[in-house]
C-alpha positions in Angstrom: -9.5 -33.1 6.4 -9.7 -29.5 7.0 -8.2 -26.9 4.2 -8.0 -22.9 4.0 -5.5 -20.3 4.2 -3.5 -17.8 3.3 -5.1 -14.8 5.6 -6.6 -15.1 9.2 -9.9 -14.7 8.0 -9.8 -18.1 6.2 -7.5 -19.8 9.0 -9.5 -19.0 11.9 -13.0 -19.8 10.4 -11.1 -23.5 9.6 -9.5 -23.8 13.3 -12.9 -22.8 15.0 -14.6 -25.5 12.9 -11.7 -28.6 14.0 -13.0 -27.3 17.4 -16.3 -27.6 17.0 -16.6 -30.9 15.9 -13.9 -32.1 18.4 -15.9 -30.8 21.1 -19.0 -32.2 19.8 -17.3 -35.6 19.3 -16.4 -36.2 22.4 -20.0 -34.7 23.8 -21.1 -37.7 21.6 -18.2 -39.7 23.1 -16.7 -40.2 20.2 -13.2 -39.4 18.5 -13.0 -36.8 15.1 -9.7 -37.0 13.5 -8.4 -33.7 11.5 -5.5 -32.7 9.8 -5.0 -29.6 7.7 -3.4 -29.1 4.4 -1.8 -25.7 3.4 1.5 -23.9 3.1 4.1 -24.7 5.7 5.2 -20.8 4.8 1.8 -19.4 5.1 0.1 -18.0 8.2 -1.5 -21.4 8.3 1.8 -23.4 8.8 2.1 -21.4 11.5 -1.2 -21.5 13.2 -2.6 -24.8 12.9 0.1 -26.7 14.8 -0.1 -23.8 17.5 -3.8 -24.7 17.9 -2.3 -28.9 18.2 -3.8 -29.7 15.3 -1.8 -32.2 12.6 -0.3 -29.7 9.4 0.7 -31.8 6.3 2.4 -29.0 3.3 1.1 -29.0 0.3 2.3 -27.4 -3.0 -0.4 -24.5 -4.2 0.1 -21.2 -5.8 -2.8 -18.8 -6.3 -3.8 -18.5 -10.3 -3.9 -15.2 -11.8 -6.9 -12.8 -12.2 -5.8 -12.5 -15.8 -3.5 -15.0 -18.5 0.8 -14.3 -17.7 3.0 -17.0 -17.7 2.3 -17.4 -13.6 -0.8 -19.3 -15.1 1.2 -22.2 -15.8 3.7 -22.3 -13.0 0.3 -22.3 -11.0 -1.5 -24.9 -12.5 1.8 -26.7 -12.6 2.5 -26.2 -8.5 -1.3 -27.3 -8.1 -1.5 -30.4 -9.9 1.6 -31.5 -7.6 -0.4 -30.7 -4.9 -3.5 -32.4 -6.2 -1.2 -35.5 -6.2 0.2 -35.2 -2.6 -3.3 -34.8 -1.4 -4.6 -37.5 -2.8 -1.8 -39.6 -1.3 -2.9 -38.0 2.1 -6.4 -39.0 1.5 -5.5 -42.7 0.6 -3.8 -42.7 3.6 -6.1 -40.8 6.2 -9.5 -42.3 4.5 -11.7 -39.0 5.6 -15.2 -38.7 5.5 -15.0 -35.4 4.2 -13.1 -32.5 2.9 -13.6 -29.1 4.5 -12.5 -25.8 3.1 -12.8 -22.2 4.1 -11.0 -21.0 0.8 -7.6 -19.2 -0.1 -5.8 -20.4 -3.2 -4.5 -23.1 -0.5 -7.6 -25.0 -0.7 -7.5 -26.2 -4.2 -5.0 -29.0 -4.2 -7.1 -30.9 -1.3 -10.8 -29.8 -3.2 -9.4 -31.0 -6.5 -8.3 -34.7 -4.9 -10.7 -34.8 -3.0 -13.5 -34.6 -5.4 -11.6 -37.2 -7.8 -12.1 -39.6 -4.6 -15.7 -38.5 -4.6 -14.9 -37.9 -1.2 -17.9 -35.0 0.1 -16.5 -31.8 0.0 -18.0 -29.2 2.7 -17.3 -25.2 2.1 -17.7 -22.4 4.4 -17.7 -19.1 3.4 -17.2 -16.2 5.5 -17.6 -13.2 3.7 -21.1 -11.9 2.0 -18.8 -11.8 -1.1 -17.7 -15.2 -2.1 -13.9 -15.8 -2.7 -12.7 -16.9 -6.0 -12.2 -20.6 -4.7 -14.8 -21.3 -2.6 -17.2 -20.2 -5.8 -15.6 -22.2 -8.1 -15.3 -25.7 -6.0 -19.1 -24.9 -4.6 -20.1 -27.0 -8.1 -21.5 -30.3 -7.1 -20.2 -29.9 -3.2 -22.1 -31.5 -0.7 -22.7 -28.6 1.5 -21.9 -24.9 1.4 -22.3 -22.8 4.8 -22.6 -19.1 4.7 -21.3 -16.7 7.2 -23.8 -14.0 5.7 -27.7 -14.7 4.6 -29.3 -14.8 1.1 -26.6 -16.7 -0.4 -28.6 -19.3 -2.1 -28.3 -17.7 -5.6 -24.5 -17.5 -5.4 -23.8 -21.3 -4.4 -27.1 -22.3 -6.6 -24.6 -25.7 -8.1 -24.1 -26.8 -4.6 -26.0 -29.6 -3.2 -27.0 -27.8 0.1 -26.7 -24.4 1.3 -27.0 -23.7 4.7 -27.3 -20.2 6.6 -24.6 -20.8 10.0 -23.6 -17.5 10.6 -19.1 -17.2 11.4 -18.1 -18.9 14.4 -17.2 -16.4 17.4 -16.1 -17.7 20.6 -18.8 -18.1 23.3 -18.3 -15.1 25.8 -18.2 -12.7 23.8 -22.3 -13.1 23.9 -24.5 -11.9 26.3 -22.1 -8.7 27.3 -23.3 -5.4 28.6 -21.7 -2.3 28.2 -21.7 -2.0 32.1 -20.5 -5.2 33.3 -18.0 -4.9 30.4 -16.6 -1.7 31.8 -16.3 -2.8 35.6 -14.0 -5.7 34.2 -12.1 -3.3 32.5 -12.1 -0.8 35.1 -14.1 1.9 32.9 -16.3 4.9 34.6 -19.4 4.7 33.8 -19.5 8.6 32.8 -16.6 7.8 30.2 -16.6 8.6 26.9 -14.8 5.8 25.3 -13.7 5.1 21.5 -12.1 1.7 21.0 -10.2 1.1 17.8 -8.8 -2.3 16.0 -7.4 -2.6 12.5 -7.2 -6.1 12.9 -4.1 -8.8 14.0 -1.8 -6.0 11.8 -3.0 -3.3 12.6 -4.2 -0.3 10.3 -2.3 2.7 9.6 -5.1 4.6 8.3 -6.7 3.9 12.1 -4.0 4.6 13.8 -3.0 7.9 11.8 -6.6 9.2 12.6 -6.8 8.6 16.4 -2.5 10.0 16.6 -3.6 12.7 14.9 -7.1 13.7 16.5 -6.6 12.4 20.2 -4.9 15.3 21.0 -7.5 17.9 19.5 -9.2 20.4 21.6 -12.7 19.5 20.2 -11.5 15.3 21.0 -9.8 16.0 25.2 -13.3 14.8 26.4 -12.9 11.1 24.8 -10.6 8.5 26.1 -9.4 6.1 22.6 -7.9 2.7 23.4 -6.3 1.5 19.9 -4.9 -1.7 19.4 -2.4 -1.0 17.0 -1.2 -4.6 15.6 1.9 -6.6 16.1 3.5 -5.3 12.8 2.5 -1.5 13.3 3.7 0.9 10.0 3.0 3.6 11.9 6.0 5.5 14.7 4.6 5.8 18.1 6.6 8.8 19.0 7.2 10.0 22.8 4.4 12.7 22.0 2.3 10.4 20.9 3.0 8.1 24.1 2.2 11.4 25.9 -1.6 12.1 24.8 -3.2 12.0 28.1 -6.4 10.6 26.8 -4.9 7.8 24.8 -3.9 4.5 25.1 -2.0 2.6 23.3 -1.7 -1.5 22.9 -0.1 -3.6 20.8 -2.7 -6.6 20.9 -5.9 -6.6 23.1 -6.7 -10.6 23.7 -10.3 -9.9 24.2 -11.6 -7.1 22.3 -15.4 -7.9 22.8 -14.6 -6.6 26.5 -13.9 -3.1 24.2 -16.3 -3.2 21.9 -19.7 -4.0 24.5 -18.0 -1.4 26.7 -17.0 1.6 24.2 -19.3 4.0 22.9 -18.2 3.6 20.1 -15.8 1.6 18.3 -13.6 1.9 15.4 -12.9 -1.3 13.2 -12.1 -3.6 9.7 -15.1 -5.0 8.3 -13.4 -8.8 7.8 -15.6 -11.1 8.2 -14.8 -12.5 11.5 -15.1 -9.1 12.9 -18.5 -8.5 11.6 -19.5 -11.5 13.6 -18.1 -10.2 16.8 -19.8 -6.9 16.1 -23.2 -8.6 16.6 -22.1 -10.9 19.2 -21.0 -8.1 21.4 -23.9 -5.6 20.2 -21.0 -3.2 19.3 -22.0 0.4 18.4 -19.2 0.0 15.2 -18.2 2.8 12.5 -16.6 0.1 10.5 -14.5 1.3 8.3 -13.7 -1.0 5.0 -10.0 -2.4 4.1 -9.7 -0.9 0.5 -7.3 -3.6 -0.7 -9.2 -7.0 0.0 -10.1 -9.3 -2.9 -12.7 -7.7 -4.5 -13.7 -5.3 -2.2 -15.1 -7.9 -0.1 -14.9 -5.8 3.4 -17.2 -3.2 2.1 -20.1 -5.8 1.3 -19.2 -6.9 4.7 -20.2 -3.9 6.6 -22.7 -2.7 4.1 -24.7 -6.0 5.0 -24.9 -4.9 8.8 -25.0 -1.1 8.0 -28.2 -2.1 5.7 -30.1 -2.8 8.3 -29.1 -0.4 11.0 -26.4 -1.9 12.9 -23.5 0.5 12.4 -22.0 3.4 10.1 -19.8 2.6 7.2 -17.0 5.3 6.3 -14.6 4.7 3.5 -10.8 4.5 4.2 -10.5 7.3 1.7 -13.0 9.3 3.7 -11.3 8.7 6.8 -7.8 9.5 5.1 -9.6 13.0 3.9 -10.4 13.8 7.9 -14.5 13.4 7.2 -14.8 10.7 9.8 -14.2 13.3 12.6 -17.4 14.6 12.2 -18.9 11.3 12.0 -17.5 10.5 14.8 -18.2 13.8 17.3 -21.7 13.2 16.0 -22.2 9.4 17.2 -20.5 10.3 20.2 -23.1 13.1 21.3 -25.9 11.2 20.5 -26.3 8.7 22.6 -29.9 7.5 21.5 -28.2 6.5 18.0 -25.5 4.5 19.7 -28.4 2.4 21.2 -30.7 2.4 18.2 -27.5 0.8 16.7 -26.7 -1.9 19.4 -30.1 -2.9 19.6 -30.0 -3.6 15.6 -27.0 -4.8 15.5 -27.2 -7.6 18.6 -30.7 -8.3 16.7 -28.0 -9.5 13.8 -25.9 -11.8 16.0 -26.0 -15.9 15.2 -25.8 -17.1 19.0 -26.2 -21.1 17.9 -23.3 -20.6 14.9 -21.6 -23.9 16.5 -24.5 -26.1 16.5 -25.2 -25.0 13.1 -21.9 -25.9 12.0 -21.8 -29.1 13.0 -25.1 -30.2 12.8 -24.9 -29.0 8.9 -22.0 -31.4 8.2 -23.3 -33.6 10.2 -26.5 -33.8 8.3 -24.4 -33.7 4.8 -22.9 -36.8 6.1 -26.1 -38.8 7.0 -25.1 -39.0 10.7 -27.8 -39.2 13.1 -28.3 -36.0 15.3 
């Protein structure tokens, strides 16, 4: 039983890991069952069964930072989920739980470890969410999407480095062969930008507002401005002769290998594609995620090289223009930073995965 939800970055994580250990099931010529627990009215209720896999809703409401009366109408919605979940696992019998957080996980966590049923965690970010902290206690195995995270999951049984599952081509990509698919000069100067699946106002306000500049004419942006754009694409916008606009770009590691430069979120997922592409990334941090978490994100790859972190405030104050005019006339830096940051990329996250839970579960490899 797979749980987690809430935002993509805790749905996705969970869906790539039901495909994991399908695929390596029936490598093994075997059969894994999965069904997922969440909120029919979350992102989940709508994702999982568009991926084919089994949904069962489940009450959960998230608890809150400090004491209100939303405390008890929490606990209260999450000890009725506790009970529904552990109906579900009298009647599915699974050999484990797996959770990539979201308040949505702790109904299933909660019944699952009254069944002593093994509970498995993976966390994406490189800072922990509240739940997947506070159900790591005694859990048979936590995974980490970033390194060194030993200390944090310390009251875990196992804690295992995997890296966050990317799909498989967007490895191995060069900036050439990535712009002939694409139908890119070589000579181009390209700057790709993503806020991610909604897009980013503060992204798409900067390249609206600096495409058209004398000192920007020289640069062709692509921008992928979300399905649920804030921000009005006027007819002088649609105009900008060195700009193009998307709503949703399918594969963005075809952009991000070919660009010079690109311009993205920090979530977690994103990170990973960073290094699986060898992006040259000025990742810039979404200021509202739980506890900051974006900005540990991209400080963990900027650490050591591979990109350029600029604050949304920054960027809102116009200082990532220079930042930006800089990276893109030196083009010794923007391979300086792919070198470090493909250096960063996890290529065997999958085996990982599965050969972690796996091994939490005794089964021979």
């Amino acid at each position: 039983m797979i749980t987690g939800g809430g935002t993509s970055g805790h749905i996705n994580p969970a869906l790539a890991i039901a495909d994991l250990l399908t695929e390596d099931a029936e490598e093994n010529g075997d059969v894994c069952k999965i069904i997922f627990t969440g909120r029919k009215i979350g992102l989940e209720g709508e994702l999982v069964p568009k991926a084919g896999y089994e949904f069962r809703d489940v009450e959960a409401l998230p608890m809150p930072y400090k004491p209100s009366p939303k405390a008890l109408k929490a606990l209260s919605a999450n000890n009725r989920g506790k009970k529904q979940c552990s109906k579900l696992i009298e009647e599915f019998k699974p050999d484990c739980v797996i959770s990539t957080g979201g308040y949505v996980s702790a109904p299933l966590i909660m019944a699952a470890k009254k069944a002593k049923i093994p509970v498995m965690i993976h966390e994406a970010n490189a800072f922990p969410g509240r739940a997947n902290k506070l159900f790591a206690k005694g859990s048979a195995l936590v995974m980490t999407g970033f390194p060194n995270q030993e200390s944090i999951f310390s009251r875990a049984k196992k804690v295992v480095y995997t890296g966050n599952p990317v799909r498989s081509n967007m490895f191995g990509r060069t900036k050439e062969d990535s712009r002939e698919k694409l139908g890119i000069a070589p000579d181009c100067k390209l700057v790709f930008v993503m806020g991610g699946s909604l897009g980013s106002a503060t992204l798409t306000n900067f390249v609206f507002d600096n495409a058209k500049k004398d000192r920007f004419k020289d640069i062709h942006f692509v921008i992928s401005v979300g399905k649920h754009n804030s921000v009005e694409i006027t007819d002088e916008v649609r105009n900008i002769p060195n700009l193009e606009i998307k709503e949703y770009i399918d594969r963005p590691d075809l952009y991000m290998s070919a660009a010079d430069c690109s311009i993205l979120r920090a979530g977690a997922v994103t990170c990973a594609e960073i290094t699986a592409t060898g992006a040259c990334a000025i990742m810039v941090p979404y200021p509202y995620a739980a506890h900051d978490h974006q900005t540990y994100n991209a400080n963990s790859l900027a650490q050591k090289g591979a990109g350029i972190v600029v604050s949304d405030n920054d960027v809102k104050e116009g200082k990532l223009e220079d930042v930006l005019i800089g990276l893109i006339n030196d083009p010794s830096r923007q391979e300086d930073i792919r070198k470090a940051s493909s250096a960063l990329a996890i290529k065997d996250t999958g085996r990982r995965i599965t050969d972690a839970i796996k091994g939490a579960l005794g089964i021979n490899q």
